[in-house]
N, C-alpha and C positions, 0 to 999 in steps of 0.2 A: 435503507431503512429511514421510517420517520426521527429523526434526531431531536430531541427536547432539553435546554441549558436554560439556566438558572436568568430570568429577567432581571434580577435585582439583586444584589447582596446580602451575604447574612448566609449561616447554617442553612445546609437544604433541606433541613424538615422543617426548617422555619419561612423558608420561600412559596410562598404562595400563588407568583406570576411567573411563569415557562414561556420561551420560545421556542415556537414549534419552528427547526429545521428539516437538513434533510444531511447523511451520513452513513458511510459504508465504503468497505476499503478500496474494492475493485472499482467501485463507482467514484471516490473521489482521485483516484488515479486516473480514470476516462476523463473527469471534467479538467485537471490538472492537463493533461494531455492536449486535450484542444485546444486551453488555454495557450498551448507553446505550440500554437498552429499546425499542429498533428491531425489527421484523421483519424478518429476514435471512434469506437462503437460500445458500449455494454451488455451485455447479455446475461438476466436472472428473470426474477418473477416477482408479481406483486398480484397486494387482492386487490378483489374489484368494489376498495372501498376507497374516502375521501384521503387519507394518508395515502395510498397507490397512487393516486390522479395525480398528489405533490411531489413526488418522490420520483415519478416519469416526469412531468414539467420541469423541475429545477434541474434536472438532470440535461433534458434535453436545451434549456438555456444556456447552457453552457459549450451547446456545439457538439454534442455527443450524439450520436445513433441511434435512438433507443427501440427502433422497429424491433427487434427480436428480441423485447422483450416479455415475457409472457402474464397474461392477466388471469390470475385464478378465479374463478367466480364461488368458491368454497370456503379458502383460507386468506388470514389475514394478514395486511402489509405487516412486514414485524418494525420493533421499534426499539430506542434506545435509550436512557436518561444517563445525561452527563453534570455531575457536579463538579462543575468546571475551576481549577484551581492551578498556577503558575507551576508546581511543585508536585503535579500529577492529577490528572483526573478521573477518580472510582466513574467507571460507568455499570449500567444496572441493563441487560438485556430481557427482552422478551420479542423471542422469535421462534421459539420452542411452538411447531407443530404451524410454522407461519407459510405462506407461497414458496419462498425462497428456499425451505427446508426440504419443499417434496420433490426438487427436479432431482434427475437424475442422468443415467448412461442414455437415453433415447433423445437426450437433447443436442447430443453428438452431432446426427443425422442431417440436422436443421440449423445449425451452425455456419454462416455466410463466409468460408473460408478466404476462400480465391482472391488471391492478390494483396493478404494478411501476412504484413510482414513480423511482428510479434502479438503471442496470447498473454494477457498478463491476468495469472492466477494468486492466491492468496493459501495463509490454512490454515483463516477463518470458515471457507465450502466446508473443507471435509470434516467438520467438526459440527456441522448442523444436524444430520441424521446420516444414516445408514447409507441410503441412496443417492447423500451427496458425496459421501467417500469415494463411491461405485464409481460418481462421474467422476469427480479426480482421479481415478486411477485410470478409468479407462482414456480419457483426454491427458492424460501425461505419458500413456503407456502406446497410442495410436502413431502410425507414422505420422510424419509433420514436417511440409517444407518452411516453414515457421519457423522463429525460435520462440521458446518457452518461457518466463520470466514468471517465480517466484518468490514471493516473499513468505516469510514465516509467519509472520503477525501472530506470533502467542496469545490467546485468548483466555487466559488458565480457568477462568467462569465456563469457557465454552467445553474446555476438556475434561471437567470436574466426574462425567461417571464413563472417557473414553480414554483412549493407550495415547498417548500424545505421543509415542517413537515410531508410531507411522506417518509422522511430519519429517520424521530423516528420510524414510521409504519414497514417500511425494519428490522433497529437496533434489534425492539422489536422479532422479529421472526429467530434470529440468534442467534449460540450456543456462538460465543464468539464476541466480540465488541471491535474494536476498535479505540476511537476518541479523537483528539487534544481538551486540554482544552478550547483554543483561538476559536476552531472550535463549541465548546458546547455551550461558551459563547455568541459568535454571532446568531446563530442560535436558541437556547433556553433560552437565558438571566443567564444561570446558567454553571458559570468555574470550583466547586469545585468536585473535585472525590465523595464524600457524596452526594453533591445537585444533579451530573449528574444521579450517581445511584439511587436516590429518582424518576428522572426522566425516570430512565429505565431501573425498578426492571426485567426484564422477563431473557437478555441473562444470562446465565452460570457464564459466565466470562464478566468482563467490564476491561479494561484496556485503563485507560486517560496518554495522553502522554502530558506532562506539560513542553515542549521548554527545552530551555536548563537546566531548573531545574531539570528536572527527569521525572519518570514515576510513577503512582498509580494503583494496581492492586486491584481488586474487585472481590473475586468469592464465588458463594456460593457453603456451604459444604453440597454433596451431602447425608448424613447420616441422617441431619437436616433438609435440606431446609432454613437453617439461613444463612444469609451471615458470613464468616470470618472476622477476621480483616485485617483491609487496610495494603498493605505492599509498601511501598516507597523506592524508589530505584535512589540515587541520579545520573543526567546524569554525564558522563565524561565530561573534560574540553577539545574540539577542536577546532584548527586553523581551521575555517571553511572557504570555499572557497566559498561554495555554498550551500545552503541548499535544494534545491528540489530531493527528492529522497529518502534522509532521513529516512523520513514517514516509504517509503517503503521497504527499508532496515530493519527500527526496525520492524515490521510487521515479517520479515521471520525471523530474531533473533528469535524471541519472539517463534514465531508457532513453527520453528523446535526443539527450546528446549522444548516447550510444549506435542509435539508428544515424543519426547524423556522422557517422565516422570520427568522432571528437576523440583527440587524444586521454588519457588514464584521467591526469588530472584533474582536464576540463571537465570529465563525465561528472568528475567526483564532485568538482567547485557549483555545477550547475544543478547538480541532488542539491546542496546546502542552499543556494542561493533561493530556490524554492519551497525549502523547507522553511525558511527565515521566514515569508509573506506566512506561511500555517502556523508560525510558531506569532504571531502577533494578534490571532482574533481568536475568539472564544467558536467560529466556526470551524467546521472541516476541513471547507475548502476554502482557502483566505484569499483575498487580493493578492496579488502578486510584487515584487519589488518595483519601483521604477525602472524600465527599461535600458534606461542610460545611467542607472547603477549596476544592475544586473552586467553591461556589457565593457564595464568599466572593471566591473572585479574579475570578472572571465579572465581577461588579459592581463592583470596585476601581479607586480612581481610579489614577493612569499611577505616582503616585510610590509607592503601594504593590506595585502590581505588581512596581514596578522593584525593590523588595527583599527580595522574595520569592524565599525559598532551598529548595528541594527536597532534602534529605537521604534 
């Protein structure tokens, strides 16, 4: 989507200069992904106006795929406004009846599978209309040599006149899961990595990302069929500027060390360490750490971790 943050200071009904970005969860998890020298692609829709044309460019700058994505010539790019704040940022959508709302189950067919080693979905889709639920269900429920990788990303604007406990139904049919504690607790009455996984024994892997305290990983051992022991992984301490995005930085942390065979920890150290770069600019997809910080805290034993300050 076109993403629009406050230019200047001050109440935002008192702001009168925007920066037009660009913003959207499965999209800043693609550019996030290339960034960590991954092959990446995206796949949604946009109209065939001047917000589309930006929204495929910034996209594809960043090393991302974006041939399949589709250009409506009917409906509009949807868009977002964020009044960007340290302590949480209200965003205001309009995407209601946008490109991206009308795909649906036939975009299945057209889908560049072959040689796609993970699909990373959200449940931001199925919460646009009818037709993107359809495709959720039917792309979570189709065979797949793939694995599957979603996030919950709670939208509660998005859910306001739909069932939001068909985001357990999506979860359960997914190889790996991943959802905010704040997000489980609202939604299912239960915050703790134990209770959520009681509540959604099916994916692979569950991974609860627990705010500035850390992250809890959940998977079970394929040998068995028993789950492991929880492995906690406490977050870094960052100067945060903004927090949206976040999310979706630790997401491609996580996945690319995961694709890379990377031990519990590392997966979990290398979600944070990427989320740090999103948690410092008021955009989606932020810069990234120094590289020879980044590969210095991978390998760091617990007590430097623990005092490791992100400015």
């Amino acid at each position: 989507m076109a993403l629009f943050v406050p230019a200047e200071p001050g109440p935002p009904a008192e702001v009168r200069t925007w920066t037009r970005t660009v913003g959207g969860a499965e999209s800043n998890v693609a550019c996030q992904l290339a960034g960590l020298g991954l092959r990446s692609a995206w796949v949604s829709a946009v109209g065939d106006d001047a917000f589309g044309r930006a929204v495929v460019s910034f996209v594809a700058a960043h090393g991302v795929d974006v041939s399949a994505v589709l250009v409506d010539p009917d409906r509009p790019t949807g868009l977002y406004i964020k009044e960007s704040d340290a302590a949480g940022s209200p965003v205001r959508y309009y995407r209601r009846g946008s490109a991206a709302s009308a795909l649906g189950p036939s975009l299945l067919a057209t889908l560049p599978l072959d040689g796609v080693r993970l699909v990373h979905t959200s449940g931001i889709t199925p919460a646009l209309s009818d037709s993107c639920l359809a495709l959720m269900r039917a792309l979570l429920a189709a065979p797949r040599a793939h694995q599957l990788s979603f996030d919950v990303n709670w939208r509660p604007r998005l859910w306001a006149d739909r069932d939001p406990a068909v985001l357990r139904e999506l979860a359960a049919l997914a190889d790996v899961v991943l959802v905010g504690a704040d997000e489980a607790e609202t939604m299912w009455g239960v915050g703790e990595p134990a209770a959520i996984r009681k509540l959604l024994p099916e994916p692979a892997t569950l991974v609860v990302k627990q705010a500035e305290r850390g992250a809890t990983l959940i998977e079970r051992d394929p040998a068995t069929g028993t789950d492991l022991p929880e492995v906690f992984q406490r977050a870094l301490r960052v100067d945060v500027v903004e927090p949206v995005g976040a999310g979706d930085a630790f997401a491609a942390g996580y996945l690319a060390a995961a694709l890379a065979g990377a031990a519990p920890v590392r997966r979990l150290r290398a979600g944070h360490l990427r989320a740090a770069g999103a948690l410092r600019t008021h955009d989606d997809v932020g810069p990234p750490l120094p590289a020879e910080v980044v590969a210095r805290l991978l390998d760091a034993d617990e007590a430097e971790w623990a005092a490791a300050h992100v400015s």
